[in-house]
C-alpha distance (Angstrom), angle and dihedral (degrees) to the residues before:
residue distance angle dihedral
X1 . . .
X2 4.12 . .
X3 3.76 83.1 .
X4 3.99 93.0 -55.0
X5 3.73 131.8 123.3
X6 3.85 106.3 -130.7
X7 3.87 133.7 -166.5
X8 3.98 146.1 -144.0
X9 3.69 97.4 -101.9
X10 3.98 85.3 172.3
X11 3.63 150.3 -54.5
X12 3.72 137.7 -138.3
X13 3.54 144.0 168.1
X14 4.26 133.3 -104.6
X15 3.54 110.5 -151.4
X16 3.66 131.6 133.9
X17 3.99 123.1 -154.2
X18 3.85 101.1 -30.2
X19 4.24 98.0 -26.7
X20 3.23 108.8 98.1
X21 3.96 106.2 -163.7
X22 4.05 104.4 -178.8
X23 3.63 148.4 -20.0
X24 3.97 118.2 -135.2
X25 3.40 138.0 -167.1
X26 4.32 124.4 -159.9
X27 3.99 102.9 -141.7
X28 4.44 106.3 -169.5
X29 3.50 136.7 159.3
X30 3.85 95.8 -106.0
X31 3.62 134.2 8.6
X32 3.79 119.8 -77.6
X33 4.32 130.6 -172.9
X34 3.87 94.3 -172.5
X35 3.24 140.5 57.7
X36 3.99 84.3 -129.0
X37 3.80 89.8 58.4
X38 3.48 88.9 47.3
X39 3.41 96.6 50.6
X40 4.19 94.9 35.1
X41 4.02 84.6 58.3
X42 3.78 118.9 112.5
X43 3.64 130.1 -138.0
X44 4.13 125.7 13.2
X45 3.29 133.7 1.9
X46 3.41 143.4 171.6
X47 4.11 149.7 -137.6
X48 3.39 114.2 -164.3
X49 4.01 121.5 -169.0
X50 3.59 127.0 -176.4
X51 3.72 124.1 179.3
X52 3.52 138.2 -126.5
X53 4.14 91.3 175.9
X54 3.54 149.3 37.4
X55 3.62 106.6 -98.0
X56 4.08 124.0 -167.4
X57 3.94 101.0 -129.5
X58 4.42 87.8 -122.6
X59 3.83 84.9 68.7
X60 3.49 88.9 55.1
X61 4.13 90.6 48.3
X62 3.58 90.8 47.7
X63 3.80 99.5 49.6
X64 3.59 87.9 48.3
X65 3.11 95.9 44.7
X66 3.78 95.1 54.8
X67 4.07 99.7 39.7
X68 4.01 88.6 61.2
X69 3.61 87.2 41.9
X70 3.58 94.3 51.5
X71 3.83 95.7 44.3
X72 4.44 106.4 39.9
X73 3.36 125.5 82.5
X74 4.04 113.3 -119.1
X75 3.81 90.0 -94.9
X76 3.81 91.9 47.7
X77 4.35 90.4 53.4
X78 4.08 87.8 49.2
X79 3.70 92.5 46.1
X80 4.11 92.3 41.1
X81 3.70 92.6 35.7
X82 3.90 92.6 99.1
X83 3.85 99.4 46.3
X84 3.88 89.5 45.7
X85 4.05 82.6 60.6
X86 3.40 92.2 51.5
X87 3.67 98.0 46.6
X88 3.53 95.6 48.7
X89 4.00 94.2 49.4
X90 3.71 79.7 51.4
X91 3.94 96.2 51.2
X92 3.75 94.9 37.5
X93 4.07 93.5 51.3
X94 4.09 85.4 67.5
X95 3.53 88.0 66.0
X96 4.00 120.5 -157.0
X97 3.84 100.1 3.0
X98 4.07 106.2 -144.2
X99 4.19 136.4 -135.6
X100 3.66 108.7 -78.1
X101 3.97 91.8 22.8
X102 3.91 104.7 138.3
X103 4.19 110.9 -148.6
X104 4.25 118.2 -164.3
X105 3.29 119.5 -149.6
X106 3.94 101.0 -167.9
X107 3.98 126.5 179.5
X108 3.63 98.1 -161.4
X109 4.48 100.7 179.2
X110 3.58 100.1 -136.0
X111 4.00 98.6 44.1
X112 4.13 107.6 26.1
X113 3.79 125.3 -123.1
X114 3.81 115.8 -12.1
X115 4.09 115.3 -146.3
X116 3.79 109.8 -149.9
X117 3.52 124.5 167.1
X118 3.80 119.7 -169.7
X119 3.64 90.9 -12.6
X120 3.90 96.2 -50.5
X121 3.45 118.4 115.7
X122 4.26 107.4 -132.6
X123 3.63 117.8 -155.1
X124 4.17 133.6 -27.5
X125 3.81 121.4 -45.8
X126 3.93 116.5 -83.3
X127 3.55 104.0 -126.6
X128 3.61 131.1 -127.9
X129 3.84 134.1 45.0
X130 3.45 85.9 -130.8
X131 3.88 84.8 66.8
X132 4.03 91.9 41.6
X133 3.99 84.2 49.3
X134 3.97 92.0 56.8
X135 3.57 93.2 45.6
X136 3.81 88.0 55.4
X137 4.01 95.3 56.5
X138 2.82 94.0 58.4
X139 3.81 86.2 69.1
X140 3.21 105.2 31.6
X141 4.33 108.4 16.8
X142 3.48 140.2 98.6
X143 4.06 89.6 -69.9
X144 3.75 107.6 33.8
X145 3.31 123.7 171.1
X146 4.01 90.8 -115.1
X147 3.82 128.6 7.9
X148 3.77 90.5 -152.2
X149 4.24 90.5 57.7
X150 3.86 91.7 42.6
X151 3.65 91.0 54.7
X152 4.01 98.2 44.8
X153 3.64 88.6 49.8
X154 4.29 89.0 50.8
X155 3.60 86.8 55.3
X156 3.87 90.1 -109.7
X157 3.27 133.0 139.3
X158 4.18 122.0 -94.8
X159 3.69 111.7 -98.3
């Protein structure tokens, strides 16, 4: 991706109780343990979803919403509060995304994150690595939306 080899730095699986909503994988040009090294880590990256349900695209908004919310400052919401917009008009245009549907979540440097689902690219880039950063926290920061996924996708064991 952008002209870069990148790796499985883990995978892990979202489920709560007995739904299980996705598995993703954390593809980077080097290995990383923490989210800081993650984070710290020039060049591409990228957030791979696959799912295991049917999901109505406002579930999507909403948990996106809330896992950026959860892990920015108050400066970093105003300052992302634009892109988010953007990104969720852009997720919630695909409509109900179905079982087996695979969603990209690229950070390509020169353009911002890339939304592709099942191989078709949705929308213009969201600018700002700041913005890709964010989105990643929500995976794998202080607040993620589930210990057990953020430590698959560092390549640790499950706890």
């Amino acid at each position: 991706m952008a002209g870069k080899d990148l790796r499985l730095n883990g995978t892990g699986l979202r489920a709560v109780a007995w739904f299980k909503g996705f598995v993703a994988g954390l593809y980077l040009g080097g290995r990383a343990n923490t989210p800081a090294e993650v984070l710290a880590q020039p060049g591409p990256k990228r957030l791979q979803l696959r799912m295991l349900q049917d999901v109505p695209a406002a579930e999507f908004v909403k948990a996106l919403q809330k896992g950026i919310e959860r892990n920015a400052s108050d400066s970093e919401r105003v300052a992302l509060a634009p892109r988010v917009q953007r990104f969720a008009e852009l997720i919630s245009a695909t409509g109900t995304v179905r079982k087996g549907s695979v969603i990209d979540l690229d950070l390509d440097p020169a353009r911002g994150l890339l939304f592709t689902l099942n191989g078709t690219l949705r929308g213009a880039p969201v600018e700002g690595a700041d913005f890709y950063a964010a989105l990643l926290r929500a995976f794998i920061g202080q607040r993620p939306y589930d210990e057990r996924l953020k430590a698959g996708l560092l390549g640790q064991p499950a706890q």
